[in-house]
C-alpha positions in Angstrom: -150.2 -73.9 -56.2 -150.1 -70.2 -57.6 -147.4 -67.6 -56.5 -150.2 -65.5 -55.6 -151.5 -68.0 -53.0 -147.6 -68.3 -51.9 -147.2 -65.3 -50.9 -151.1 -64.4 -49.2 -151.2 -67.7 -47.3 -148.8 -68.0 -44.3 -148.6 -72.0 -44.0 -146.6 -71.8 -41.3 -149.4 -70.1 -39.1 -151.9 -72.5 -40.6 -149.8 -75.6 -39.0 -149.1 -73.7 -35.9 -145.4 -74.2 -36.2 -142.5 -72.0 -36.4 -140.4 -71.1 -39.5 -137.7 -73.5 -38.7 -139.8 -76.1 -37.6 -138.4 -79.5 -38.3 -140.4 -82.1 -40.8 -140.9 -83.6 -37.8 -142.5 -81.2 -36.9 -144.5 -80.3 -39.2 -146.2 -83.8 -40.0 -147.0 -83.8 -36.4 -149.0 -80.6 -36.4 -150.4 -81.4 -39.7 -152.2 -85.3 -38.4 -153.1 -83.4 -35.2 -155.2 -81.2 -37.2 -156.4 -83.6 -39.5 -157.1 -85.7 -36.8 -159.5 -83.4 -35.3 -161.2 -81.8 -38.4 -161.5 -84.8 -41.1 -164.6 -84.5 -42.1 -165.6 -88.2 -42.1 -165.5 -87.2 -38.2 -167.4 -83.8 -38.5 -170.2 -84.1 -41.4 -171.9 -81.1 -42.3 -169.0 -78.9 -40.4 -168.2 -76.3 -42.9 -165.6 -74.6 -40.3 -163.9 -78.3 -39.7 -163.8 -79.1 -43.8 -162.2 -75.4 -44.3 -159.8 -75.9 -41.7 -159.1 -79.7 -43.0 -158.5 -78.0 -46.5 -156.0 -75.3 -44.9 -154.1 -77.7 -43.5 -153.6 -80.2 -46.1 -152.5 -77.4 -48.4 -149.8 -76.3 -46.1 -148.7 -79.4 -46.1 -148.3 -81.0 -48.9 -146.1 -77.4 -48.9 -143.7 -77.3 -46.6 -143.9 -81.4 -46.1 -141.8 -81.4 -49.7 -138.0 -79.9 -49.5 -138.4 -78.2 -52.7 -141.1 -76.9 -52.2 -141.0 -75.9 -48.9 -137.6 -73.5 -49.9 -139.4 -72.0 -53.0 -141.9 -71.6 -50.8 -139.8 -69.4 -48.2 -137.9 -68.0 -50.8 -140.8 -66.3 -53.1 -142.1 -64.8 -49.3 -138.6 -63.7 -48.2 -138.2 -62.0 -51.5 -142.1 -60.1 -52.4 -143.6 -60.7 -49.2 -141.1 -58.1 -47.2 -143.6 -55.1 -45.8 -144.5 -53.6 -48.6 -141.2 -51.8 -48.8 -140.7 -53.0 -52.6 -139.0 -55.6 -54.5 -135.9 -56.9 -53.1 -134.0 -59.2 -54.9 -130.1 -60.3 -54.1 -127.3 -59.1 -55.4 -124.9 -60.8 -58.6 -122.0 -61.3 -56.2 -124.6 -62.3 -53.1 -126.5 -65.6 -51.9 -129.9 -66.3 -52.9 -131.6 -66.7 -56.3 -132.5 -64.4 -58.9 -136.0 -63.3 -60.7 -135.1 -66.0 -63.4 -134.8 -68.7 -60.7 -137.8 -68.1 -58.7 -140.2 -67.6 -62.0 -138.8 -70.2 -64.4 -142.4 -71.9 -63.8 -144.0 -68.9 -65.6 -142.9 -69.8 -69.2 -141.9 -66.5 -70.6 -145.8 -64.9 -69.0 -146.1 -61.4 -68.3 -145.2 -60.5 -64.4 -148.6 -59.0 -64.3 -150.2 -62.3 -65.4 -147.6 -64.1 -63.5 -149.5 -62.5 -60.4 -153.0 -62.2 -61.2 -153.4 -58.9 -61.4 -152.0 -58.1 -57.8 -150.1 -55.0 -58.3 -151.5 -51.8 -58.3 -150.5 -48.0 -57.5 -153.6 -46.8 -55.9 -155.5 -47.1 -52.4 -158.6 -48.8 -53.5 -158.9 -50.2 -56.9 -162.6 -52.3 -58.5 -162.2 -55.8 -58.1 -163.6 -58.3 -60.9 -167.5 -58.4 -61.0 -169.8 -60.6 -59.2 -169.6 -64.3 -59.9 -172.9 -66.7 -59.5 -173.4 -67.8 -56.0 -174.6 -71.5 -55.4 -177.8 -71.7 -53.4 -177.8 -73.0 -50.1 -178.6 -76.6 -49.0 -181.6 -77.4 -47.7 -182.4 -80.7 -45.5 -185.8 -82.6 -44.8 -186.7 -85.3 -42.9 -189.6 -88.2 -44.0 -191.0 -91.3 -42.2 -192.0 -94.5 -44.0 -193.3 -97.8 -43.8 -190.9 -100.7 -43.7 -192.2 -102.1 -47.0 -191.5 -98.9 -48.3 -188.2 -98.6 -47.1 -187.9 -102.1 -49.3 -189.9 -101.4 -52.3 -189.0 -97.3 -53.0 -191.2 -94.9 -52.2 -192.2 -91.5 -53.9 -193.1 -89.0 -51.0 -194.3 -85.9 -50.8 -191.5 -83.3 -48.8 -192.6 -79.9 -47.4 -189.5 -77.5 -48.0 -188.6 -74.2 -46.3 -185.4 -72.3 -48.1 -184.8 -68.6 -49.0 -185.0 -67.5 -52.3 -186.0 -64.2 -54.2 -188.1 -62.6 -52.4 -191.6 -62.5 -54.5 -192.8 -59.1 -53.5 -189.5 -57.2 -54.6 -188.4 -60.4 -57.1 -185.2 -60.1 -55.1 -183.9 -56.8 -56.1 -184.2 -55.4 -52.1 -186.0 -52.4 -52.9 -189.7 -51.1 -52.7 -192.2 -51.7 -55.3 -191.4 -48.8 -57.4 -187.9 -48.0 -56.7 -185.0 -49.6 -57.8 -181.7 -50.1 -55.9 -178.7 -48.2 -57.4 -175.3 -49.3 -57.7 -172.9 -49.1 -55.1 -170.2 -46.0 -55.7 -167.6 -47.4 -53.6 -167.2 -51.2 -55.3 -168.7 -50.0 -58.4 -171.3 -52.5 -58.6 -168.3 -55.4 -58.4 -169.4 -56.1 -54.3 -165.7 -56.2 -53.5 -162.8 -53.8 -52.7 -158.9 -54.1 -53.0 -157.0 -52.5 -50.9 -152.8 -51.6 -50.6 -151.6 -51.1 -47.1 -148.3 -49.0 -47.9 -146.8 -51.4 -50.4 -147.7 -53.2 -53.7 -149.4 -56.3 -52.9 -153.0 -55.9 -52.2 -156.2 -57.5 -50.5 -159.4 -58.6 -51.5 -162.5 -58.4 -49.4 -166.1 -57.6 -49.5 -167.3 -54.1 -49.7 -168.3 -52.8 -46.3 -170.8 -50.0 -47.7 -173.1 -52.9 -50.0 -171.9 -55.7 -47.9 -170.8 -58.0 -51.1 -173.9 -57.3 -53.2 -172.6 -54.5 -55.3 -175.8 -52.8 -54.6 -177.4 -49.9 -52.2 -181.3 -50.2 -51.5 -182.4 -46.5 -50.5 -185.6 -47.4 -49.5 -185.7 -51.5 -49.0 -189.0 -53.9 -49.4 -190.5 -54.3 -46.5 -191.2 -58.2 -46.4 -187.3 -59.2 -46.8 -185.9 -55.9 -44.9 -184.0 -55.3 -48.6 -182.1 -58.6 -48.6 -183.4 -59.3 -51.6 -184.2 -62.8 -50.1 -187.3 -64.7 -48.3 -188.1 -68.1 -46.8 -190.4 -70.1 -49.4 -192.5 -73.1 -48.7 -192.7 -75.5 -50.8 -194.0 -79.5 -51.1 -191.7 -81.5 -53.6 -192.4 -84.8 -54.5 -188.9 -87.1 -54.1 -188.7 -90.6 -54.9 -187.0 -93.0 -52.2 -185.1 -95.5 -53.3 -185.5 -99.2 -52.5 -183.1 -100.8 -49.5 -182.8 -97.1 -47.9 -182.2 -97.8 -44.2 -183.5 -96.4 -40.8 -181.9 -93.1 -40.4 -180.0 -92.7 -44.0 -179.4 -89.7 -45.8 -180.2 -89.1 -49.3 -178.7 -86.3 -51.4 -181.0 -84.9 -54.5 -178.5 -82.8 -56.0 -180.1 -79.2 -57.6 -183.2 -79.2 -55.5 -182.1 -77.0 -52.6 -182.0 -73.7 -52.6 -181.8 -71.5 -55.7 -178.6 -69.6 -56.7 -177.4 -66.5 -57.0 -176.3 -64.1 -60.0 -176.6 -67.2 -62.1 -175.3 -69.4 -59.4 -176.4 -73.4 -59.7 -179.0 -74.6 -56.7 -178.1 -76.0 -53.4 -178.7 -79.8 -52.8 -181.7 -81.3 -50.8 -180.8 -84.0 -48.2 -183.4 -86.0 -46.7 -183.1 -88.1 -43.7 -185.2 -91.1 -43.7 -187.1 -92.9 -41.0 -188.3 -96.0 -41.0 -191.6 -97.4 -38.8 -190.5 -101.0 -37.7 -192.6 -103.9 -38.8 -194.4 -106.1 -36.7 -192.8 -109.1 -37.9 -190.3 -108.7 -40.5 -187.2 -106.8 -39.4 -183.6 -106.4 -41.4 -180.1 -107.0 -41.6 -177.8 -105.6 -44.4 -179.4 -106.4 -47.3 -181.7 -109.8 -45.7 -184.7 -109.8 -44.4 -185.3 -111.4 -40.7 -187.7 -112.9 -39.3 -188.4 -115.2 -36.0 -190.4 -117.8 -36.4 -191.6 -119.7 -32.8 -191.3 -123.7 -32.7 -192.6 -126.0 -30.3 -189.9 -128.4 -27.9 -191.2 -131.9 -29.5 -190.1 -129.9 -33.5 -186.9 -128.9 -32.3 -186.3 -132.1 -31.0 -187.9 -134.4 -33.2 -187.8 -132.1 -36.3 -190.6 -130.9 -38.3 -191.4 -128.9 -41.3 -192.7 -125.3 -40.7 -193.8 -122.4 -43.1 -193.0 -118.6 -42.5 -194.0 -115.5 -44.6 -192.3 -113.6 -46.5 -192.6 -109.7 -47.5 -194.9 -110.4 -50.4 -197.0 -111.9 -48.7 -196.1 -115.9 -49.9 -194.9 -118.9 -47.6 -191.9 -120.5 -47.8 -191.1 -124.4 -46.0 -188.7 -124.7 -44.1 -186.7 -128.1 -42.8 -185.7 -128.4 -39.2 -183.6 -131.0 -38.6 -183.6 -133.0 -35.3 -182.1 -131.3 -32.1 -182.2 -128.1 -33.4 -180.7 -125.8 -30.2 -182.9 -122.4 -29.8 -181.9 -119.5 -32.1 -180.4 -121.0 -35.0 -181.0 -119.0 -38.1 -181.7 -121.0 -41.5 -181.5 -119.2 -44.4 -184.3 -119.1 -47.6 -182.4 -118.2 -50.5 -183.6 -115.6 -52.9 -186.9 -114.7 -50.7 -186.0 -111.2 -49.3 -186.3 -108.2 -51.8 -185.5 -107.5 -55.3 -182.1 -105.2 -55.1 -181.4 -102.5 -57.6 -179.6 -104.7 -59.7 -182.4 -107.2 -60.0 -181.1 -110.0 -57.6 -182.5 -110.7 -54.5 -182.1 -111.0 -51.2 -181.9 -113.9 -48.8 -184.7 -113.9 -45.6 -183.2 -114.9 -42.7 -185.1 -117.4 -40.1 -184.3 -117.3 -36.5 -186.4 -120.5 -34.6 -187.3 -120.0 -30.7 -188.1 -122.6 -28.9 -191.3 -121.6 -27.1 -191.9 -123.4 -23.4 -195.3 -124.0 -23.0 -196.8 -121.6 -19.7 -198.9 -124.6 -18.0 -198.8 -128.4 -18.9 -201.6 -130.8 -18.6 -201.7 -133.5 -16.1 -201.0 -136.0 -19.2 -198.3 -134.1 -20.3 -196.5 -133.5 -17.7 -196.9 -137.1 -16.8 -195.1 -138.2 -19.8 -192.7 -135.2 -19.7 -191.5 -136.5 -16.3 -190.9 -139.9 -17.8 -189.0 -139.0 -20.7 -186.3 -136.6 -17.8 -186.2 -139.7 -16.8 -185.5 -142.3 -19.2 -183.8 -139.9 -20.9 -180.7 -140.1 -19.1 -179.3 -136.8 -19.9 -175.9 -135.5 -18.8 -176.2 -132.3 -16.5 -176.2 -129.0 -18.8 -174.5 -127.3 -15.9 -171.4 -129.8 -15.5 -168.8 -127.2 -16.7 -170.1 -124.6 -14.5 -168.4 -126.2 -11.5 -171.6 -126.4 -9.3 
């Protein structure tokens, strides 16, 4: 951690403790926080991950003795007002200069600080930096099969990029926008309130742009920027699942200045199939048996996804909803194994009997001599 972000960043606040809160303390505040804004428990919650990040900076802070009293020390000493430098005296507690900067190796205190110090009001900050674009999410339905095999779709995009008709400049056809006098083109300003340390936001006049449209274009209001519609083709991979969200990094939204492209996410649907349905990586599948083949046993044959048979032994007195298992007939996985397919039997009670049959059903209940099912019920 740089001095710099020492002696800006009040960790203290960010915790919501006191300066002589215990370590107790302290850890207590910081799972509380983490707790609430981890971001597995708030995806896509850029406030929750920023606070998250806050947090576990001050932390790993003022969690650590020695750093927590360099810490208060380098704040006690530059961090007093604005009323100067105030170091203690030879014959007085504390430490010196040499103590609190042994990290810097001999640097110059102007590197030491990064260019902090200055003896104006306002002063240029550096120049614009590239701006990643912004992320842009889709959503597709597919097949089943699909969904197993990989698909290659066609995705209708909307995201804002340079605006066409004034190729993101802001301005009017014919005009340019001029550079702004009071950040100099650099879309920030530094200010010093009374003292030497100073602060770093965006320019108010250009708002961060580093440029003034006089007269803007009249499609993007001079923002330079304007929703775009576009179809991309993106390839699904085989095995997504119902409801899964793929990232395709660099195909969001362009950048800025330079700046690399947002990602595209894309949530996928998946229709259900009639018969086939899934589990992990398996395929599942019910497959209906008469009472005479789940007592007696029999050989059956179920489908599979490509469209082949595979037999299948059931063994005598097999109880309704046992799953068997066909090795190897599911889907191919990435890696070029595949998957199992997983056979649930019912047992499927005929609606209406014929006289015959129920003639001979009633004489098996009762040669059969079964023990009552319900026996452990108590009734």
């Amino acid at each position: 951690m740089s001095t710099k972000d020492w002696l800006e960043k009040d960790y203290y606040k960010v915790l919501g403790v006191s300066k002589d809160a215990s370590a107790d303390d302290i850890k207590k505040a910081f799972r509380k926080i983490a707790r609430e804004n981890h971001p597995d428990q708030n995806p896509d919650n850029a406030a929750a991950e920023k606070r998250f990040k806050e947090a576990s900076e001050a932390n790993s802070v003022l969690s650590d003795p020695k750093k927590r009293k360099e810490y208060d020390d380098q704040r006690r000493y530059f961090g007093n007002g604005g009323g100067g430098f105030r170091f203690p005296g030879a014959g007085g507690a504390g430490r010196g200069a040499e103590d609190l900067f042994r990290n810097a190796q001999g640097a110059d205190f102007g590197d030491l600080f990064g260019g902090l110090f200055n003896r104006g009001g306002r002063t240029q900050a550096p120049g614009r930096g590239p701006r990643r674009g912004s992320d842009v999410e889709g959503e597709v339905t597919i097949d089943f099969v699909d969904s197993v095999e990989g698909k290659t779709v066609p995705i209708q995009m909307v995201s804002t990029e340079a605006c066409t008709t004034c190729h993101g400049t802001g301005a009017k056809a014919g005009t340019m926008p001029n550079v702004c006098s009071t950040c100099q083109g650099s879309g920030m300003t530094t200010s010093a309130s009374g003292g030497v340390f100073a602060v770093s936001e965006p320019c108010r006049d250009c708002r961060g742009r580093g440029l003034v449209v006089e007269d803007p274009c009249p499609v993007c209001n001079g923002s330079g920027r304007a929703k775009s519609t576009r179809t991309m083709q993106v390839r699904i991979p085989a095995g997504v699942t119902d409801g899964q969200r793929i990232r395709i990094k660099g195909r969001g939204g362009a950048g800025e200045n330079g700046g690399a492209a947002g990602d595209l996410y894309v949530i996928v649907h998946v229709r259900p199939h009639a018969v086939f349905g899934r589990t992990g990586d398996n395929l599942t599948i019910t497959a209906p048996i008469t009472y005479a083949e789940a007592a007696l046993g029999a050989e059956i044959e179920v489908p599979t996804l490509t469209g082949s048979k595979v037999r299948l032994k059931i063994p005598a007195g097999t109880p309704n909803g046992r799953t068997f298992r066909a090795r190897g007939k599911g889907f191919s996985r990435s890696d070029g194994t595949h998957a199992d397919l997983l056979v649930t039997v019912e047992v499927v009670v005929p609606s209406q009997l014929s006289d015959d049959a129920r003639s001979a059903l009633q004489a098996y209940a009762q040669t059969a001599g079964e023990p009552d099912p319900r026996a452990r019920l108590g009734v």
